[in-house]
N, C-alpha and C positions, 0 to 999 in steps of 0.2 A: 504494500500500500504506500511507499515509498513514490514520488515522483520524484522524475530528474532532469527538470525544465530546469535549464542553466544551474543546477545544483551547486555549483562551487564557489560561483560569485555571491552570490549570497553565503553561504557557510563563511566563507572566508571575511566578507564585511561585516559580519555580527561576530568577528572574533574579535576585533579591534574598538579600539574609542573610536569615535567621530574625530577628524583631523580638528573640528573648531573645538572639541572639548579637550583633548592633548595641551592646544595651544592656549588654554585658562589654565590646564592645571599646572600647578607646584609644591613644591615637595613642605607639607603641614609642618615640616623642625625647621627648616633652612628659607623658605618662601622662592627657593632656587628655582632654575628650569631642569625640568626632567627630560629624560630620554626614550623614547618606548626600542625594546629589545626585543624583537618580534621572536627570537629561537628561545627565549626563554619566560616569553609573556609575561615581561615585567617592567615597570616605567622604573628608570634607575636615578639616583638623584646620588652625583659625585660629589657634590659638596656634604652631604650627610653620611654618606657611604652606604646606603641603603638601594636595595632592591624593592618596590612594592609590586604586588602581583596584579595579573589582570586576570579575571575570574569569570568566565563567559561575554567576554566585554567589557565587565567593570571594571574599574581602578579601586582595587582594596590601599586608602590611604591611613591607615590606621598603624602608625610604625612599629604596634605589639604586633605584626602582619608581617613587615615588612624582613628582607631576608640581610644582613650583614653583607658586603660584598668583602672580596679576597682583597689585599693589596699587593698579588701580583700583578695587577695592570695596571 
């Protein structure tokens, strides 16, 4: 019962934020700009060092959420 009218364009656009909502958010510790990291669907915000996740399209900004990043890069 699956249909597969252009299936992927849509799938693929409801994984993401809306480009105009990316471009308001910023990182709730820092008020920095975030980056979205599509292989790991997470808006990353370098000045905090935080990864937060994107969770069927949302943005989880809640930095009890959010994931530490490495400081190898």
């Amino acid at each position: 019962m699956t249909t597969t009218d252009t299936s992927d364009a849509p799938e693929h656009a409801a994984q993401w934020p809306d480009e105009k909502l990316l471009q308001l958010l910023v990182c709730p510790l820092t008020r920095g700009p975030l980056t979205l990291d599509k292989e790991t669907s997470e808006l990353i915000s370098k000045e905090a060092g935080l990864a937060f996740p994107v969770r069927d399209g949302i943005p989880i900004m809640l930095p009890e959420e959010a994931r530490k990043l490495s400081d190898e890069a």
